[in-house]
C-alpha positions in Angstrom: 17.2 12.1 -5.7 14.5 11.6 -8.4 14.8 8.0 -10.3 16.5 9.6 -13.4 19.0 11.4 -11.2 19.8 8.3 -9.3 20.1 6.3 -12.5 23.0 9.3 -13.9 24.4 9.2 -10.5 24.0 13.2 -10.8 21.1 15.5 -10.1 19.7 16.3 -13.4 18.3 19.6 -14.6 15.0 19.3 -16.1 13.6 22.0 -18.4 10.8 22.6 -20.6 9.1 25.8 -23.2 6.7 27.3 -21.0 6.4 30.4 -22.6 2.4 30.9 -22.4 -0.2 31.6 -25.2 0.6 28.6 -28.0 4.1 27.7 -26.5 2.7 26.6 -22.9 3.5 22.8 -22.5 1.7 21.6 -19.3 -2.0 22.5 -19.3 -3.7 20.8 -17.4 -4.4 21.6 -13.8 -1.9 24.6 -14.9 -2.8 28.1 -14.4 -4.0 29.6 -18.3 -1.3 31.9 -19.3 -2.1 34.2 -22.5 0.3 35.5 -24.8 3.4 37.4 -24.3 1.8 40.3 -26.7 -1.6 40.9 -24.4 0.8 41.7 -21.7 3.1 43.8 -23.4 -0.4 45.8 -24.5 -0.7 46.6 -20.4 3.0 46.7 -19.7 2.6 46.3 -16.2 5.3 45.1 -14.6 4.1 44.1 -11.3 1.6 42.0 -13.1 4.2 40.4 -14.8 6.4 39.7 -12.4 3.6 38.2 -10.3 3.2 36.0 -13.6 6.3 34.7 -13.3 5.9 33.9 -9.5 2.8 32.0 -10.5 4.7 30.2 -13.7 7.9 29.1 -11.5 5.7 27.9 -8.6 3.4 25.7 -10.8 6.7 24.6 -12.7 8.3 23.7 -9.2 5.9 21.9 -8.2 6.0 19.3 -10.8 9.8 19.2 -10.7 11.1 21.6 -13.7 14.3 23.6 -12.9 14.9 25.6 -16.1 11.9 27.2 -18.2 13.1 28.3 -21.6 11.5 31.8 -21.5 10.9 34.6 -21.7 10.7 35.3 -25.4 12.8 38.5 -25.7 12.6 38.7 -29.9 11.2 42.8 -30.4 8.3 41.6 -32.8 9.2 44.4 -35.4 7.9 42.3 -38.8 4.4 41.6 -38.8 5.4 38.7 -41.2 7.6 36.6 -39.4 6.0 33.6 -39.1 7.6 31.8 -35.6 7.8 35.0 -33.3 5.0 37.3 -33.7 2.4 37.3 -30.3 5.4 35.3 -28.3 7.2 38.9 -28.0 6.0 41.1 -25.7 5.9 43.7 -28.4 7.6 45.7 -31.0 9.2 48.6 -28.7 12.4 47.5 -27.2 11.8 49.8 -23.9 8.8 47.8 -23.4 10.0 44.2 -24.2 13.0 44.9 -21.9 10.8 46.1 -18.8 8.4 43.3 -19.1 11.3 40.6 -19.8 13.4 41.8 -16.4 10.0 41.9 -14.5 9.5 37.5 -15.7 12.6 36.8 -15.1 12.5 38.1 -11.8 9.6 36.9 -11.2 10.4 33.4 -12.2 14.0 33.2 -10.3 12.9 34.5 -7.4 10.5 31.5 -7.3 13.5 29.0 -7.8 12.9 28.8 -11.7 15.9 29.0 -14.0 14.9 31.5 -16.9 16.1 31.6 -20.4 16.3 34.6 -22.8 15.5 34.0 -26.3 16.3 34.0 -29.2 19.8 35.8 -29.2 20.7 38.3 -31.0 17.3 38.9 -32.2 14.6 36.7 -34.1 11.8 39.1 -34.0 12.2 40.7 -37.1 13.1 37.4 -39.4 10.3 36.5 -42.2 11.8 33.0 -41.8 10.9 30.3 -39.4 14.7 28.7 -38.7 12.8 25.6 -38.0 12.0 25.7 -42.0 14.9 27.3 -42.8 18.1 29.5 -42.2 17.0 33.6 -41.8 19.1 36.2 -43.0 19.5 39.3 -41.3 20.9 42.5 -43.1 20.8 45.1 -40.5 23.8 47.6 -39.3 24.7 47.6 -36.2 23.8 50.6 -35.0 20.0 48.8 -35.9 20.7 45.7 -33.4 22.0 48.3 -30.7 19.1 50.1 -31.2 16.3 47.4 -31.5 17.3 44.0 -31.2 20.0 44.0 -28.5 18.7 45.8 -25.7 16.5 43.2 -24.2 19.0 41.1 -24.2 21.3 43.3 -22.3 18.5 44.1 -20.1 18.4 40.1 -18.8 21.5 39.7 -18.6 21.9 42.8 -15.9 18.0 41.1 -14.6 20.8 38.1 -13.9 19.1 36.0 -16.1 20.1 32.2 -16.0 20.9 31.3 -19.3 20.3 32.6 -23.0 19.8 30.6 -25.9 20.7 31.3 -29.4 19.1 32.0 -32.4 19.9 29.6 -35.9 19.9 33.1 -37.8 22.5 34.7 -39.8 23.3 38.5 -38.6 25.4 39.8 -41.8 26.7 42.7 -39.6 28.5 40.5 -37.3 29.3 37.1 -39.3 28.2 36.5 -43.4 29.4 32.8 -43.1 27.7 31.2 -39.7 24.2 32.0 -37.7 24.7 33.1 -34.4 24.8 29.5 -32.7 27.9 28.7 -34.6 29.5 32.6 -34.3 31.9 33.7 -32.2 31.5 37.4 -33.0 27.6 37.0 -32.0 28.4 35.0 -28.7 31.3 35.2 -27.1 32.2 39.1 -28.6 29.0 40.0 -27.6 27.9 38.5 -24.6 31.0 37.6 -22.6 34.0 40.0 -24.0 31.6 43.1 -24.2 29.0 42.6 -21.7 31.1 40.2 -19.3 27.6 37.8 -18.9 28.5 34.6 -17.7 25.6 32.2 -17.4 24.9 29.5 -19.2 24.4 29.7 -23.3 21.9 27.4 -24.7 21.7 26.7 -28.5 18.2 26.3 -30.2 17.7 22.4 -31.1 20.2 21.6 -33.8 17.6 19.4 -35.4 16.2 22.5 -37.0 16.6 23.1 -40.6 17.9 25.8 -40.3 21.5 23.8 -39.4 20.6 20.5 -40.5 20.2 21.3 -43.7 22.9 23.8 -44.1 26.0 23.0 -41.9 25.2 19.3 -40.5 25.7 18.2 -37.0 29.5 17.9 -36.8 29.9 21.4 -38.2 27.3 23.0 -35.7 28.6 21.1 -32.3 32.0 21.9 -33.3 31.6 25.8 -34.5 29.0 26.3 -31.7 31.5 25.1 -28.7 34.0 27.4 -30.1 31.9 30.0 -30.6 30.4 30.2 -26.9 27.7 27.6 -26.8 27.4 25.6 -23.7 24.7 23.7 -23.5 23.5 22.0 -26.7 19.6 21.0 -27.1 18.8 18.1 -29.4 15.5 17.6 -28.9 14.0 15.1 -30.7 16.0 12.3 -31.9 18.4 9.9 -29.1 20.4 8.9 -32.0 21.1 12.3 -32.9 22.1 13.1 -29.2 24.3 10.7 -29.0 26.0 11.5 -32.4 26.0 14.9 -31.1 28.5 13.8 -27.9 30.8 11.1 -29.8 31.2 14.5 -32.3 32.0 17.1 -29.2 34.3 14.0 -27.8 35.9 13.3 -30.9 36.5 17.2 -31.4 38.3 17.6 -28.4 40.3 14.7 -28.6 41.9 15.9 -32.1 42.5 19.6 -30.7 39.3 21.4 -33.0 37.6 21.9 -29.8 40.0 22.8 -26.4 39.7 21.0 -23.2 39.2 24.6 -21.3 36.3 25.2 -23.4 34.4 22.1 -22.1 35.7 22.8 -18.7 33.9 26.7 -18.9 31.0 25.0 -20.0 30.6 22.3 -17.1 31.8 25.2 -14.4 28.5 27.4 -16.2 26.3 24.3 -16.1 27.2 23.5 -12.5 26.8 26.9 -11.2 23.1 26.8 -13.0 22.6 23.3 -11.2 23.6 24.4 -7.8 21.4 27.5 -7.7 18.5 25.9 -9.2 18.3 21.9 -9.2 16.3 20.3 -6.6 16.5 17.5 -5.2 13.3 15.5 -4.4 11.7 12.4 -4.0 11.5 10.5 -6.9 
C-alpha cells in the first residue's frame, strides 16, 4: 500500500484534471495532449479512444486512479469564459461520440473517468469560479443540447460525474445543480437509473462560497445526490466541510442511508479502479 494509504489505514483514491490543452496537469515527461476542440474538428473516434488509452496508461503509471475528464459541456456560447476549447464542440452528436470513445478509452486502461460539468456549462457567459451562472433554457433545450452527452456516458458506463455550480431555472430557481435534487438525483438516478459516483465541483468556488456558504452547500448537496465532495484548496475548509456533513447527520438534516449510498458508490469506484502499489 502507498505511504498515504498506509497512514489512512485504507487505500486511497487519487485523482487529478487531466483534461489536455490548458487543463493538463502533469507535463513533463507526459505525452502533449491538445485541446478537446482540435479533436472534435476530426471527430474520429478511434483516435480518441486511443487518446484515452495513452492518457490512462501515463496516469497509471504515476499512480492516479480517477482523472476528472472528459469535458462534456456542448460549447454553444462563444462567450463563455471557463468552457470554450475544453468541449469537444458545439454539436451534441459529436461531443457525445467523442466523450464515449475517452471514456472508453481511459477505463479500459484502468483509469476512472469523470463527466463534466452536469447538466451543462457550455453555454454559461459566467465562470462559476467568479461567480454563480444562470441558465434560462426550457427543457426541451437541455434534452436537446445540453443533456445528451451526459446520457451518452452514463450508458459509456462512465465512473463518476461531477456537477456544475450553475443555476438551471427549468429545473430549480432557488439552488445550482450541486445543491438540487431535481438536477441530480431526478435526473440521473430516478430517470436514467445511473449509479456511479457523483462528484461536486470544488465548493471553494464563488460561485457557492459567496452565495450559499459551506454548511448550506454540504448539507443541500448530500441531499440532493452529491457523493463525493471536492474541496480543493484549503485543509481547514475540508475539515469544516466534514464536522458540517457529521454534524448534519447527527441532528437528522442529512439521513444516515444517504451517507451509506454514498460510501457503497465510493467503494464500488475504489474496488474497480484503486491500485495498490509500492509506496
Amino acid at each position: 500500500m502507498r505511504g498515504p494509504g498506509r497512514r489512512a489505514g485504507r487505500p486511497l483514491l487519487i485523482a487529478v484534471d487531466h483534461e489536455g490543452g490548458r487543463v493538463q496537469r502533469f507535463r513533463d515527461g507526459f505525452t502533449p495532449v491538445g485541446p478537446m476542440r482540435s479533436l472534435g474538428q476530426s471527430a474520429d473516434e478511434h483516435q480518441v479512444e486511443q487518446l484515452g488509452r495513452t492518457i490512462a496508461r501515463e496516469l497509471r503509471g504515476v499512480h492516479v486512479d480517477l482523472n476528472f475528464a472528459p469535458v462534456v459541456d456542448v460549447d454553444t456560447n462563444p462567450a463563455n469564459p471557463v468552457i470554450g476549447d475544453r468541449s469537444f464542440g458545439a454539436d451534441p452528436a459529436v461531443v457525445s461520440r467523442l466523450a464515449r470513445a475517452l471514456i472508453r478509452g481511459m477505463q479500459a486502461q484502468g483509469i476512472a473517468a469523470c463527466a463534466k460539468h452536469f447538466p451543462g456549462h457550455g453555454d454559461t457567459s459566467q465562470d462559476s469560479h467568479l461567480d454563480l451562472p444562470r441558465l434560462p433554457h426550457d427543457m426541451a433545450r437541455l434534452h436537446r443540447v445540453e443533456l445528451p452527452p451526459f446520457r451518452a456516458a452514463c450508458e459509456a458506463g462512465v465512473a463518476s460525474i461531477m456537477t456544475a455550480h450553475v443555476m438551471f431555472e427549468a429545473l430549480d430557481r432557488q439552488y445550482p445543480a450541486t445543491m438540487s435534487r431535481p438536477c441530480l438525483d431526478g435526473i440521473l438516478r430516478d430517470r436514467w437509473g445511473y449509479d456511479g459516483v457523483v462528484i461536486s465541483d470544488d465548493l471553494e468556488m464563488k460561485a457557492i462560497a459567496d452565495h450559499y456558504g459551506l454548511e448550506e452547500a454540504v448539507v443541500r448537496g448530500a441531499g440532493a445526490g452529491v457523493d463525493l465532495f471536492l474541496v480543493c484548496h484549503s485543509p481547514d475548509v475540508q475539515n469544516r466541510a466534514i464536522e458540517l456533513l457529521s454534524s448534519a447527520v447527527a441532528r437528522g438534516a442529512v439521513r444516515p442511508s444517504r451517507i451509506a449510498e454514498a460510501a457503497r458508490r465510493i467503494s464500488v469506484l475504489q474496488s474497480r479502479f484503486v491500485r495498490v502499489g509500492p509506496s
